[in-house]
MIZA-369413 format. One line per 10 residues: for each residue x, y, z of C-alpha. Coordinates in pm, 1 decimal. Example, Ala and Ser with C-alpha at 12.3 -4.5 7.8 and 13.67 -1.06 7.14 Angstrom:
! MIZA-369413
1230.0/-450.0/780.0 | 1367.0/-106.0/714.0
//
This chain:
! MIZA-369413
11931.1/12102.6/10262.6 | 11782.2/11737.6/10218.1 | 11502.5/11877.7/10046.3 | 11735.2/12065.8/9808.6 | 11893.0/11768.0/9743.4 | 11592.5/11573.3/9707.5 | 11515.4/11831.1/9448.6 | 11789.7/11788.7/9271.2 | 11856.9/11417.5/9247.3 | 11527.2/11361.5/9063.8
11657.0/11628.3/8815.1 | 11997.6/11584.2/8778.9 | 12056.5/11194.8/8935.7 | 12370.8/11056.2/8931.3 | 12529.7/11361.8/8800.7 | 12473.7/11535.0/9105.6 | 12604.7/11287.6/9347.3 | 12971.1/11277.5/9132.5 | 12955.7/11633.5/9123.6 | 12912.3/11670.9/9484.9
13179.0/11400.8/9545.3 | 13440.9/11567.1/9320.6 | 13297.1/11958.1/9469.6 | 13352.9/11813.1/9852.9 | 13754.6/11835.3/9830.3 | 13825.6/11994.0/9497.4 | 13640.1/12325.4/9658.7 | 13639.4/12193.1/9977.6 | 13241.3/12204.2/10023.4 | 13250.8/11916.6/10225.9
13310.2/12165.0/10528.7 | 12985.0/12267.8/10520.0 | 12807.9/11942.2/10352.0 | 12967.3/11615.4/10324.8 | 12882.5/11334.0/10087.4 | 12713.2/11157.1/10231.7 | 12341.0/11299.1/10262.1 | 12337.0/11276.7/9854.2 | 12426.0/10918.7/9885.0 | 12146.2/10829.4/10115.9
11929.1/11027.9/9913.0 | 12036.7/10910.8/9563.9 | 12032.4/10557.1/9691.3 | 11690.5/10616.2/9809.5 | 11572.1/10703.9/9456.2 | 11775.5/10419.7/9295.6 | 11613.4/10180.4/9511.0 | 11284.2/10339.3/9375.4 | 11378.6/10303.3/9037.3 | 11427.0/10625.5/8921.4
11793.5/10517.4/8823.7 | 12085.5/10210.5/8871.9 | 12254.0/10211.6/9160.6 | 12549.2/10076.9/8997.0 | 12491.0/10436.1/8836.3 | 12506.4/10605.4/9205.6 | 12835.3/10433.1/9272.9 | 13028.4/10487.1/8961.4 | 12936.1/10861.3/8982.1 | 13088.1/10854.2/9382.6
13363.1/10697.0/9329.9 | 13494.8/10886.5/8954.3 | 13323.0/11226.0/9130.0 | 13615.7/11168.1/9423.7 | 13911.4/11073.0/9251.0 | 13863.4/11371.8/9049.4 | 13778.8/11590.9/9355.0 | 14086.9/11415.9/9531.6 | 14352.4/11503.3/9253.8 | 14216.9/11871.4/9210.9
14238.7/11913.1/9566.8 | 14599.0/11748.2/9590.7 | 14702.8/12039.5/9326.5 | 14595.3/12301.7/9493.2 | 14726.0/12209.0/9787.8 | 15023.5/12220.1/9596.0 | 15038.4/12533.0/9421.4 | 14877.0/12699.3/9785.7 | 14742.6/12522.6/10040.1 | 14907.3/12673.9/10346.7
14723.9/13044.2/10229.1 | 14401.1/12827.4/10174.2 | 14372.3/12705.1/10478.3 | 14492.2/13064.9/10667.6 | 14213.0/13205.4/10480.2 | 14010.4/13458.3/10635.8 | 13636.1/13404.7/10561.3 | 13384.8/13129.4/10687.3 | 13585.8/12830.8/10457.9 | 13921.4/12941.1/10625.2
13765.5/12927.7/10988.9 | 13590.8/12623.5/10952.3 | 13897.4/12439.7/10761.7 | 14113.5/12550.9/11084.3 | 13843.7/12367.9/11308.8 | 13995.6/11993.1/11196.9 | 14306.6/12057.8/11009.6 | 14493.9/11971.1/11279.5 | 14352.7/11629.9/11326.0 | 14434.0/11587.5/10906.2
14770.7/11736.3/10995.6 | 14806.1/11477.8/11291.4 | 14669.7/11178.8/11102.3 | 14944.8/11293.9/10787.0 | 15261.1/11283.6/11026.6 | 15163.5/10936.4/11181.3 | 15069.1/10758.6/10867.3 | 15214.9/10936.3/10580.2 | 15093.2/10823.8/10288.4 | 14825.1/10596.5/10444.3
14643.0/10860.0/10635.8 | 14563.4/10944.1/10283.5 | 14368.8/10641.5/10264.5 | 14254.6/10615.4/10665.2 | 14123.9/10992.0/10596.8 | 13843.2/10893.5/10342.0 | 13642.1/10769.8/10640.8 | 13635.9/11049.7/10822.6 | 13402.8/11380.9/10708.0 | 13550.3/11673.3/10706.4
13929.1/11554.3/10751.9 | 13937.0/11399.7/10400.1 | 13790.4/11725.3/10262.4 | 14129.9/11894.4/10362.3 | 14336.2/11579.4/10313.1 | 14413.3/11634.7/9939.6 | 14550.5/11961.7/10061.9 | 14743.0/11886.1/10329.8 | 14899.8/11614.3/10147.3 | 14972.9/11842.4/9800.8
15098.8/12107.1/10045.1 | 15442.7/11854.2/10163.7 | 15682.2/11652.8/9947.0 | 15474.1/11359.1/9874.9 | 15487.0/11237.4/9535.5 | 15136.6/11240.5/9306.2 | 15213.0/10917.1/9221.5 | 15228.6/10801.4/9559.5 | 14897.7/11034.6/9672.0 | 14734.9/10804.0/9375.0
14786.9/10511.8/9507.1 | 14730.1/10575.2/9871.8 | 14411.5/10766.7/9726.1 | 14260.9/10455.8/9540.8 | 14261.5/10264.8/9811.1 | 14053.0/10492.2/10061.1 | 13821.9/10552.3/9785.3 | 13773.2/10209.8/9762.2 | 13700.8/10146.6/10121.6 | 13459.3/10450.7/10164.3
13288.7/10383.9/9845.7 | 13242.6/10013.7/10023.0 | 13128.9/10145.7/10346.8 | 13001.5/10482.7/10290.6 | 12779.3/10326.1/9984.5 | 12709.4/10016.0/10221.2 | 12595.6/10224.3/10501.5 | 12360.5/10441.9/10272.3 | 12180.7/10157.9/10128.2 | 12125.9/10003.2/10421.9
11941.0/10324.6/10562.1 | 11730.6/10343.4/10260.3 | 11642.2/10014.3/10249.4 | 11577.1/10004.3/10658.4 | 11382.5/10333.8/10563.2 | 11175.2/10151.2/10297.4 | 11060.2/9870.8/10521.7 | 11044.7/10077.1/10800.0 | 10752.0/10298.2/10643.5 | 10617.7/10046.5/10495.0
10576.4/9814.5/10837.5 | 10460.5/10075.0/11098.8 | 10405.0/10387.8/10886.5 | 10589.6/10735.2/10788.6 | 10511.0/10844.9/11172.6 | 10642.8/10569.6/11368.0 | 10909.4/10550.0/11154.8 | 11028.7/10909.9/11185.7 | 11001.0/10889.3/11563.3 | 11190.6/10554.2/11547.7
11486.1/10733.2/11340.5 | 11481.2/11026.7/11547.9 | 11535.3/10830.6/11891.9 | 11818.8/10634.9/11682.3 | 11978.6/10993.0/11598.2 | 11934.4/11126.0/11931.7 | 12105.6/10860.4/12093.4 | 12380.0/10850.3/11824.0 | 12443.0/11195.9/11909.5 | 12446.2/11165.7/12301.0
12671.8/10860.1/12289.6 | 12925.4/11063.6/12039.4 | 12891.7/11351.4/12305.2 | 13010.0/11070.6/12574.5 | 13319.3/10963.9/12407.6 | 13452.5/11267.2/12228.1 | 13400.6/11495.6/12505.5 | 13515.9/11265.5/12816.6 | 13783.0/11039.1/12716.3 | 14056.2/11308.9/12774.1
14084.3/11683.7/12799.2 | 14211.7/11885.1/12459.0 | 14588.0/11893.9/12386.3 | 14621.0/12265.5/12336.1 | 14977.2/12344.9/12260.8 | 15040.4/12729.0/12416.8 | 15259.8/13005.3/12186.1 | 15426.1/13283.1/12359.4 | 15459.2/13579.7/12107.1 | 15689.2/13890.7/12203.7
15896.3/14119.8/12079.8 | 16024.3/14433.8/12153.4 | 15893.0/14749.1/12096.7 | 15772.5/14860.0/11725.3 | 15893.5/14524.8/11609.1 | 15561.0/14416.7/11458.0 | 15477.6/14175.1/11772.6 | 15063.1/14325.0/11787.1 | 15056.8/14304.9/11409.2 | 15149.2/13970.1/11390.2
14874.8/13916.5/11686.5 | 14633.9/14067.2/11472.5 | 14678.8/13866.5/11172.5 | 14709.7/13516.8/11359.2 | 14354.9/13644.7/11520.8 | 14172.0/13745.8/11224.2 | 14233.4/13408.2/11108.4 | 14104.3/13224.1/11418.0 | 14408.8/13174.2/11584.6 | 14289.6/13232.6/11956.2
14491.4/13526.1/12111.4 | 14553.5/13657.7/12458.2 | 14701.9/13944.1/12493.7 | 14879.3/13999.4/12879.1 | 14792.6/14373.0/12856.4 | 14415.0/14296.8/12817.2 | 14436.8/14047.0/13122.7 | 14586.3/14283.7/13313.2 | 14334.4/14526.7/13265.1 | 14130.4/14329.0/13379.1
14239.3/14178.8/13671.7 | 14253.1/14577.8/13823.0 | 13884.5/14636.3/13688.4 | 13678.4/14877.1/13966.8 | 13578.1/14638.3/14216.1 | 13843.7/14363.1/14153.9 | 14031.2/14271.7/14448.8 | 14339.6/14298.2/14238.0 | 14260.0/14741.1/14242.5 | 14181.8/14644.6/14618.9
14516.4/14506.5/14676.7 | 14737.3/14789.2/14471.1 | 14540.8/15076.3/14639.1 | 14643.4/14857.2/14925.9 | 14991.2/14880.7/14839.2 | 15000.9/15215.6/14712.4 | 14742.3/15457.8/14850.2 | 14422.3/15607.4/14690.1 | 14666.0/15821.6/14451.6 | 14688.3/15613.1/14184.1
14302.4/15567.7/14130.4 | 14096.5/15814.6/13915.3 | 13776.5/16028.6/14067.7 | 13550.9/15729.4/13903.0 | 13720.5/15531.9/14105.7 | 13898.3/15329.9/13806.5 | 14320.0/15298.7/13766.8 | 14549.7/15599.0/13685.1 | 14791.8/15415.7/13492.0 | 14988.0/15668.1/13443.3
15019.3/15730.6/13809.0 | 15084.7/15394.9/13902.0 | 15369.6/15456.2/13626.4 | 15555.6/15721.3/13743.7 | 15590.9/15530.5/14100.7 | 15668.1/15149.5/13971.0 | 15926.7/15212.3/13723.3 | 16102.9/15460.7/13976.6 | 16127.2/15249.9/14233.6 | 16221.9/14880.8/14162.4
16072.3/14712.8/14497.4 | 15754.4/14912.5/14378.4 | 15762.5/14738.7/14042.3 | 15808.8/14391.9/14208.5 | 15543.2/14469.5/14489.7 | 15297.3/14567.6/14159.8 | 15422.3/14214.5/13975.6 | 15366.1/13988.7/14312.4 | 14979.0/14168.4/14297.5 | 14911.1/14169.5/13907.8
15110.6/13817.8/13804.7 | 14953.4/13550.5/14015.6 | 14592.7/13688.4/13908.6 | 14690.1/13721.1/13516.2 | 14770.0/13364.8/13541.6 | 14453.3/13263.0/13676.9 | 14277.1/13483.2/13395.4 | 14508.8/13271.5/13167.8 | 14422.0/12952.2/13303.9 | 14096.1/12986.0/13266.0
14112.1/13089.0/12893.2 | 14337.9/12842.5/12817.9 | 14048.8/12601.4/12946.4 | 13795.5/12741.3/12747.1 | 14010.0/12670.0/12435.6 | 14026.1/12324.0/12575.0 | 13643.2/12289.6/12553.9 | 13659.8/12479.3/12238.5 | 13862.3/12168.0/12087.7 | 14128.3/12440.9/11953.7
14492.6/12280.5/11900.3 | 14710.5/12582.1/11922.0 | 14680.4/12888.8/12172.3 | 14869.0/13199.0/12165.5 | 14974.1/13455.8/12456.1 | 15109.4/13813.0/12362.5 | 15318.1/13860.3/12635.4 | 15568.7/14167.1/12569.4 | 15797.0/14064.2/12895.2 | 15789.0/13729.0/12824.5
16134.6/13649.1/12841.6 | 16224.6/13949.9/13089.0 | 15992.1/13833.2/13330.4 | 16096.4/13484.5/13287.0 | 15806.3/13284.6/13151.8 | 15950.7/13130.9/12794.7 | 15987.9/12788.4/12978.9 | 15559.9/12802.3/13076.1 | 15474.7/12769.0/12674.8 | 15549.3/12460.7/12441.9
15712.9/12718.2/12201.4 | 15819.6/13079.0/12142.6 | 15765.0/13342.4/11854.3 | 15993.5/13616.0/11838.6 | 15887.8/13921.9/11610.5 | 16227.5/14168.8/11563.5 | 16324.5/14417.0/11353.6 | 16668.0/14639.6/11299.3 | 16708.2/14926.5/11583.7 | 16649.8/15191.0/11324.8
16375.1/15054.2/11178.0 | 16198.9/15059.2/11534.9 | 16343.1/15359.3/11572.2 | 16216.5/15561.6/11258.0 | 15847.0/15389.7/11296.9 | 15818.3/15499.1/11690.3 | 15902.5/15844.5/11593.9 | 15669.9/15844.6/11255.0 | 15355.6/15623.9/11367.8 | 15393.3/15715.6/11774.0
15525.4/16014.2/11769.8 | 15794.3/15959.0/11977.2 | 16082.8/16189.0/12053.2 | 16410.7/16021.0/11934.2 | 16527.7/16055.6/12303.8 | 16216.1/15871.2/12434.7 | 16242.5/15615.7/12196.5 | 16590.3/15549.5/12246.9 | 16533.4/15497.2/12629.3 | 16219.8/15296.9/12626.4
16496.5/15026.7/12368.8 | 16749.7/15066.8/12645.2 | 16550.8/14974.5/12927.6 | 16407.4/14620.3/12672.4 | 16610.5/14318.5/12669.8 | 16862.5/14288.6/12366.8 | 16714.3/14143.8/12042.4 | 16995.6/13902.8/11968.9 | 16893.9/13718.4/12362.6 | 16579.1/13680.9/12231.2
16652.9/13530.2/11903.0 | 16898.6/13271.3/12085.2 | 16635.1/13165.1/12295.6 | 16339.3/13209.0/12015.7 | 16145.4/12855.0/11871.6 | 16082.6/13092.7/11578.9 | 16232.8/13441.6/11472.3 | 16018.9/13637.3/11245.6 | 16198.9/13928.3/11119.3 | 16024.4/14255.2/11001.7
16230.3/14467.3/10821.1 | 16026.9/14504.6/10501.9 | 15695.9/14578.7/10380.7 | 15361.1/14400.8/10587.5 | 15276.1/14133.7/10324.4 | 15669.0/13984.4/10370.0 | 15533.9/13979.0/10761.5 | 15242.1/13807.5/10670.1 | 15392.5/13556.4/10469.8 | 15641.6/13456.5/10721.8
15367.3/13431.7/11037.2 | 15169.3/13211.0/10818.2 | 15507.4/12959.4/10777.0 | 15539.1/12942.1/11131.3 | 15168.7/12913.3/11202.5 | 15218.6/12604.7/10966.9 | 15496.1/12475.6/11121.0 | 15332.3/12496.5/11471.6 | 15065.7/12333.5/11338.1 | 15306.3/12055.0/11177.8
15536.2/11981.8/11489.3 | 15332.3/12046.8/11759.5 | 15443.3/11929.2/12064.5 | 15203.0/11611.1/12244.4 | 15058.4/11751.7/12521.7 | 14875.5/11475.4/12619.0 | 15206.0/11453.3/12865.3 | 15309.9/11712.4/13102.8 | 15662.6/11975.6/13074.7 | 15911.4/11790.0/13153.1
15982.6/11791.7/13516.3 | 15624.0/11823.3/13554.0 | 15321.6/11621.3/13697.6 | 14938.3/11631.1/13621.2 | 14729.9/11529.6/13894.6 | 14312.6/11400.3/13890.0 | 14214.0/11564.8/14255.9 | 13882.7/11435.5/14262.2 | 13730.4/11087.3/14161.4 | 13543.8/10815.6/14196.6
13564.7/10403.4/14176.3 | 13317.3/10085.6/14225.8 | 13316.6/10192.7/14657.0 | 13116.0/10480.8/14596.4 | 12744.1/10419.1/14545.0 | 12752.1/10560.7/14255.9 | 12981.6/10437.8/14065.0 | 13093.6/10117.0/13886.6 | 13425.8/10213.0/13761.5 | 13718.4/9939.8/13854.4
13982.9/10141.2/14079.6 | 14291.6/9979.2/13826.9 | 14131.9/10083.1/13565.6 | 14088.0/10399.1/13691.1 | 14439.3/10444.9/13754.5 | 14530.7/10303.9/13408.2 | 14311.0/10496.0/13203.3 | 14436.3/10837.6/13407.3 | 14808.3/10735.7/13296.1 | 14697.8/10675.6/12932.5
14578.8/10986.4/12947.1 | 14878.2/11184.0/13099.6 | 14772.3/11199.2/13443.1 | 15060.4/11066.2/13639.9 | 14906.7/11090.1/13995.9 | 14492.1/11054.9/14120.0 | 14302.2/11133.4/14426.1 | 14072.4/10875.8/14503.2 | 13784.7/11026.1/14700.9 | 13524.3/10775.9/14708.5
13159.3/10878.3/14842.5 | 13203.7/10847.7/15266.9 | 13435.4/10545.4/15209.7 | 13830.5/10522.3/15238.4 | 13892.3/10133.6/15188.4 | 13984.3/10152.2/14833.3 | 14159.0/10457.2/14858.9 | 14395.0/10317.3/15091.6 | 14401.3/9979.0/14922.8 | 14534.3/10174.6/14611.5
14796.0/10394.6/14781.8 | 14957.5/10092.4/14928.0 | 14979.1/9923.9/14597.2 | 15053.5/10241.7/14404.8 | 15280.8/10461.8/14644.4 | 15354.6/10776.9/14428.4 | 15037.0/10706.2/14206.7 | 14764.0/10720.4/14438.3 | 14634.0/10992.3/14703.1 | 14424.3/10855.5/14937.1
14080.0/11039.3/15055.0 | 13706.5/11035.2/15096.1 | 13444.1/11271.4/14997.3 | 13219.9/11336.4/15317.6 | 12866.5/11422.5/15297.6 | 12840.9/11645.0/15610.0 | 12531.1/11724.0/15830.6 | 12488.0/12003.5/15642.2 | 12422.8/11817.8/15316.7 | 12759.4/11919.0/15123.0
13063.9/11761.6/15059.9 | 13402.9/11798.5/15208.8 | 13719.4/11581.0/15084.8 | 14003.9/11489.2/15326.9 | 14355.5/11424.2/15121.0 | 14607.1/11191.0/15308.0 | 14391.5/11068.2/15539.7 | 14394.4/10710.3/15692.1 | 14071.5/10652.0/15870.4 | 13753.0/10678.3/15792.4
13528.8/11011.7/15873.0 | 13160.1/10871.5/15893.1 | 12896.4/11014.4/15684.1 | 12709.6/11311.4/15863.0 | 12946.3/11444.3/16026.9 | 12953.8/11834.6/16039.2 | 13141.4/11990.7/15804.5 | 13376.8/12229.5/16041.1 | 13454.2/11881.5/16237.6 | 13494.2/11709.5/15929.7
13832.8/11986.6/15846.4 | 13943.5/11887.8/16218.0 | 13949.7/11510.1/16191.5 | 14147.8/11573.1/15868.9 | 14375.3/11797.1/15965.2 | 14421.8/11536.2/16308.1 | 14543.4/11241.3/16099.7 | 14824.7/11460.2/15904.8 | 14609.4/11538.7/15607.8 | 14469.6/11808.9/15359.7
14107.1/11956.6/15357.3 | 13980.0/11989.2/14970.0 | 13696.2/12181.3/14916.3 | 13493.1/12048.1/14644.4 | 13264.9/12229.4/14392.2 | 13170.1/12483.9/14710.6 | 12891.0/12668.5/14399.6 | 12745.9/12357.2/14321.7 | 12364.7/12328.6/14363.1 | 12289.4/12084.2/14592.5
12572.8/11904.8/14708.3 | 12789.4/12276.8/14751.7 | 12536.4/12436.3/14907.0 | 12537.5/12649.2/14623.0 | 12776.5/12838.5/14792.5 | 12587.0/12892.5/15156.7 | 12899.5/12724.6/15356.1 | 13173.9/12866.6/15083.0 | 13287.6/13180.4/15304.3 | 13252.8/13016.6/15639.6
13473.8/12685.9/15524.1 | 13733.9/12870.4/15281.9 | 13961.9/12921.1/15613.7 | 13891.2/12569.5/15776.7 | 14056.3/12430.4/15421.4 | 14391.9/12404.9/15216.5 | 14272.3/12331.6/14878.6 | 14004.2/12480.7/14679.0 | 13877.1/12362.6/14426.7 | 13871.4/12582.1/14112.7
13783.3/12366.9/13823.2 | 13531.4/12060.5/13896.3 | 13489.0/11864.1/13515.8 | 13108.9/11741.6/13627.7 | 13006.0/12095.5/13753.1 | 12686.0/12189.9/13541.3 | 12637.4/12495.3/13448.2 | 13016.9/12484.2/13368.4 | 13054.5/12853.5/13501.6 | 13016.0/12821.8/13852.6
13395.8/12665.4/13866.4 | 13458.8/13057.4/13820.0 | 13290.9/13132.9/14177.6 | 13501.2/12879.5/14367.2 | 13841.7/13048.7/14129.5 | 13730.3/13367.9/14318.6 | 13709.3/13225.9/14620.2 | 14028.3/13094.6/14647.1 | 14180.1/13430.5/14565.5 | 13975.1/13617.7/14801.8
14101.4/13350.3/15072.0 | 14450.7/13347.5/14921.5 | 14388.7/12966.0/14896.6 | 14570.3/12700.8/14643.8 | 14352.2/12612.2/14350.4 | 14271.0/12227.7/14323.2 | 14062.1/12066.8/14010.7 | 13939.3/11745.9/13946.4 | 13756.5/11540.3/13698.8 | 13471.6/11443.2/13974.7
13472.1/11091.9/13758.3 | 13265.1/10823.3/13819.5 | 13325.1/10642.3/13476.7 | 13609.0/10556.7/13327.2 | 13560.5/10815.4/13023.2 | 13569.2/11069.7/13257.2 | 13887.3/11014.9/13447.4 | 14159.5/11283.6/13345.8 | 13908.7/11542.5/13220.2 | 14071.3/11758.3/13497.4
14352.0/11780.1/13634.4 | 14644.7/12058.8/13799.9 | 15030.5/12025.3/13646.3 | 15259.6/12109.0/13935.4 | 15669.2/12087.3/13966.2 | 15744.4/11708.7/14013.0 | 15725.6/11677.4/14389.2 | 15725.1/11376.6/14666.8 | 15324.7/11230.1/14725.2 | 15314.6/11384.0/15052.9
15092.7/11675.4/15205.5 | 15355.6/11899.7/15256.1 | 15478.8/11891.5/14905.0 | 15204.3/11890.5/14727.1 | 15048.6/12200.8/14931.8 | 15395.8/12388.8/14800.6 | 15372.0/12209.4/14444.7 | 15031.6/12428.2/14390.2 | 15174.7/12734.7/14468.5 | 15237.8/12720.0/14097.9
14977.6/12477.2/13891.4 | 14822.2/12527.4/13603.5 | 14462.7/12397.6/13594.0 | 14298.3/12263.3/13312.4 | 13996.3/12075.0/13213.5 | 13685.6/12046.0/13007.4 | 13301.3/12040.5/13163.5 | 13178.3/11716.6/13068.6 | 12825.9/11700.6/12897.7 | 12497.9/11652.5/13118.1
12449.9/11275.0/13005.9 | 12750.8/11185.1/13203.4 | 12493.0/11200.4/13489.6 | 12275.8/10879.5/13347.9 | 12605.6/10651.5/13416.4 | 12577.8/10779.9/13780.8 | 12192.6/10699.4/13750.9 | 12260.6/10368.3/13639.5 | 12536.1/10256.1/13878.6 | 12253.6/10353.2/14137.5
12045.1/10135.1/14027.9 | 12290.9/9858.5/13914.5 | 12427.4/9845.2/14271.0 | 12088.2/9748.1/14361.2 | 12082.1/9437.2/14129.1 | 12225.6/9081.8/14239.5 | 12609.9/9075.0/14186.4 | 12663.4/9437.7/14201.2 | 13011.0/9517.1/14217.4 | 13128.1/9704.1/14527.0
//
């Protein structure tokens, strides 16, 4: 791409750089190629003469006004069905319109202005901002000014790194200066990594669809999904949580003999069928199985949208307000349509008797219920496009009022299980400021499980009585870790690891398994089977686990052992504190109640990158330098 611009430029000059300026938000190109490389470029040229750079800077700045306007009136006459679009520019628009979308309600018309300095958000700016009320006039104004500041800065920065580029070359040569530029890159790009990927987890903002039967509830799905909206459907997870070999099949043939199963060995749903909705203790033996383990599937997905940086998640759930789940999700989507409507397409597109369809509507909860206790109704009485248009307005408007998640439900708590301050020998983080930085972040309540030491732990949960847990993470004679929760003395290091889960469970506290797949200090899983009934918690979700998946093994393990799931950030710098966490019913800091509270936690987190391992490096070797803190 440089080269084609490189190209270009020498042909073309300062017409190209206005065009691309006006092209990045008018046609929203800036998506896929932002400004600025044909700034740096052009400057480059200008500095060698080939044109002004007063010429370069005129072009910018009349190329983005123009760009800025065009963009504001299409956003105008369209912009909610330009950014729902289906192909590549649709998809990658939905990637940060949220954060434009975010930035707009905060700052009204001067996120107009703040948005100029940030790629890719002030290519769909001029859209988001002709797609509300706000007055051109007003867009003008607010428009001038941030193309005034980035034309300062953005034209600052680029002939500063042509010039540095000039001098560079010309002091230690083309190859030392390419190396020197790619080290500067590199550790641009790990530093970014550090602070967008560790100073908090996601905000993802969870939609339950439903809708009775025939209503349009899957087509709805199906459109929100084409056009990247991530969808679950409850169906799919609870395929899969009976898969052969699952223990959830092991448990139902458990419950209901070898029957139900198929001669491969795989689920006769329709035999399971004809038992469950017979027989209602059946049907709530089959729920107590299935449930627990969808929501784990869920959990986890809901996670990987978290690392995924996506803002809004939806579950299809078609029970979701029978079974009584409406109050788990930040907002609800009802999809309903008259009785005979449902009635004439179950018996034309299913083939339904008009008997069986009017007894599978019997047995579903009335509409009208659903539409009382609805966020959002979409009604689907008339032809698909009218559906279409409507789940696009409420995709919009989910987008536009989401909820802040960066708090928990209300009558909820978010917990850090697992983390580390300045007493651990690897770590230089201040134990306030840990606690500060996990409330700024949402995290109302931290485990502090410093490496073989419990001094600061207990120092904290004095000061901090329903804010801090106190524990310590034992290295063990076999060479893994085990955390006690609770405790009040001290359990020295190399101690074995089934007498470390006694002296824990001696002074009244919890045993927390910690990343039991890890490799190295897990054992990479050699001690997971033989501890899981020694311990209390597992833990499911570890944000410093690398490779990221093995957080699955220790999920399975805790089913298999019918343990409750734990997760923790595993921080030992402040950017890493809250990266994990579990959010339980509000609940007393005490053993007891917090062993009941997980019963029914969400988990969530985000794997931190690899680098995050060169601040533990360093606090090694810091704490070997004079005035180390400890």
């Amino acid at each position: 791409m440089i080269e084609w611009i490189g190209a270009n430029i020498a042909t073309y000059g300062p017409w190209l750089v206005g065009g691309m300026a006006m092209m990045e938000t008018a046609l929203i190109i800036g998506l896929i190629l932002p400004t600025e490389p044909t700034l740096i470029v052009a400057t480059a040229f200008a500095l060698q003469g080939h044109f002004s750079f007063a010429s370069v800077v005129g072009a910018a700045l009349l190329g983005a006004a123009l760009g800025d306007s065009a963009g504001f009136v299409i956003g105008r006459w369209g912009g909610h069905r330009v950014l729902s679009g289906r192909g590549r520019v649709g998809r990658m628009a939905r990637r940060h319109q949220d954060r434009a979308f975010d930035l707009f309600e905060r700052h009204a018309g001067l996120s107009v202005s703040l948005a100029r300095m940030v790629p890719f958000v002030r290519t769909l700016m001029p859209l988001v901002a002709g797609s509300t009320g706000v007055k051109y006039r007003h867009f003008l104004v607010f428009d001038f000014l941030g193309i005034a500041g980035w034309g300062f800065i953005g034209l600052g920065i680029a002939y500063a790194g042509a010039r540095s580029w000039e001098i560079g070359v010309g002091s230690v040569g083309l190859w030392w200066a390419t190396l020197g530029g790619a080290v500067l890159i590199a550790v641009f790009l790990v530093v970014k990594g550090l602070v967008l990927n560790t100073s908090a987890v996601g905000n993802v903002v969870s939609v339950g669809l439903t809708g009775n039967i025939a209503a349009g509830k899957s087509t709805v799905a199906s459109l929100w999904r084409d056009i990247g909206v991530p969808v679950a459907g409850a169906d799919e997870m609870a395929r899969g949580v009976v898969e052969p070999g699952s223990s959830g099949l092991a448990a139902v043939v458990e419950a209901f003999g070898e029957d139900i199963l198929e001669s491969d060995g795989s689920l006769n749903r329709e035999a399971l069928s004809s038992v469950v909705f017979q027989d209602e203790k059946a049907r709530r033996r089959l729920e107590a199985i299935v449930h627990p383990r969808i929501w784990v599937l869920r959990d986890r997905w809901m996670r990987e949208r978290m690392a995924g940086h996506d803002k809004i998640c939806v579950s299809e759930i078609p029970l979701l307000f029978e079974v009584g789940l409406e109050n788990e999700f930040d907002a609800t989507v009802v999809v309903d349509a008259s009785q005979q409507i449902r009635l004439d397409r179950l018996r034309e597109e299913r083939n339904f008797s008009p008997e069986q369809a009017q007894a599978i509507m019997r047995a579903q909860m009335d509409t009208e219920l659903k539409r009382e206790r609805a966020t959002h109704v979409l009604v689907n009485d008339g032809d698909i496009e009218g559906l279409e248009d409507q789940a696009l307005e409420v995709l919009a408007q989910l987008r536009r009022n989401a909820v802040d998640r960066s708090k928990p439900k209300e009558g909820r708590l978010r917990i850090d299980m697992h983390m580390h301050t300045q007493t651990s020998f690897d770590c230089l983080s201040d134990p306030r400021k840990v606690l500060a930085a996990a409330s700024a972040r949402g995290v109302q309540r931290i485990a502090i499980t410093d490496h073989n030491r419990v001094t600061t732990a207990l120092d904290m949960a004095e000061a901090f009585p329903d804010s801090v847990i106190p524990g310590e993470e034992v290295k063990t004679k076999e060479g893994i870790d085990v955390i006690g929760l609770y405790i009040q003395e001290e359990i020295p290091k190399g101690t074995p690891a089934a007498e470390v889960c006694r002296r824990v469970k001696d002074q009244g506290g919890l045993v927390y398994l910690p990343h039991p797949y890890a490799r190295g200090k897990g054992g990479s899983g050699r001690y997971a089977e033989e501890l899981a009934p020694q311990v209390d918690i597992i833990e499911v979700f570890n944000g410093r686990l690398h490779p990221g998946h093995l957080n699955v093994h220790g999920e399975e393990l805790a089913e298999r052992w019918s343990k409750p799931r734990g997760a923790g950030s595993d921080a030992h710098m402040l950017g890493e504190v809250a990266g994990a966490w579990v959010e339980v019913a509000q609940h007393p800091n005490e053993p007891a109640a917090l062993l009941a509270a997980l019963e029914h936690a969400e988990v969530r987190g985000v794997t931190t990158p690899w680098a995050v391992h060169l601040a533990s490096t360093w606090a090694k070797v810091r704490k070997r330098l004079p005035r180390a803190p400890n």
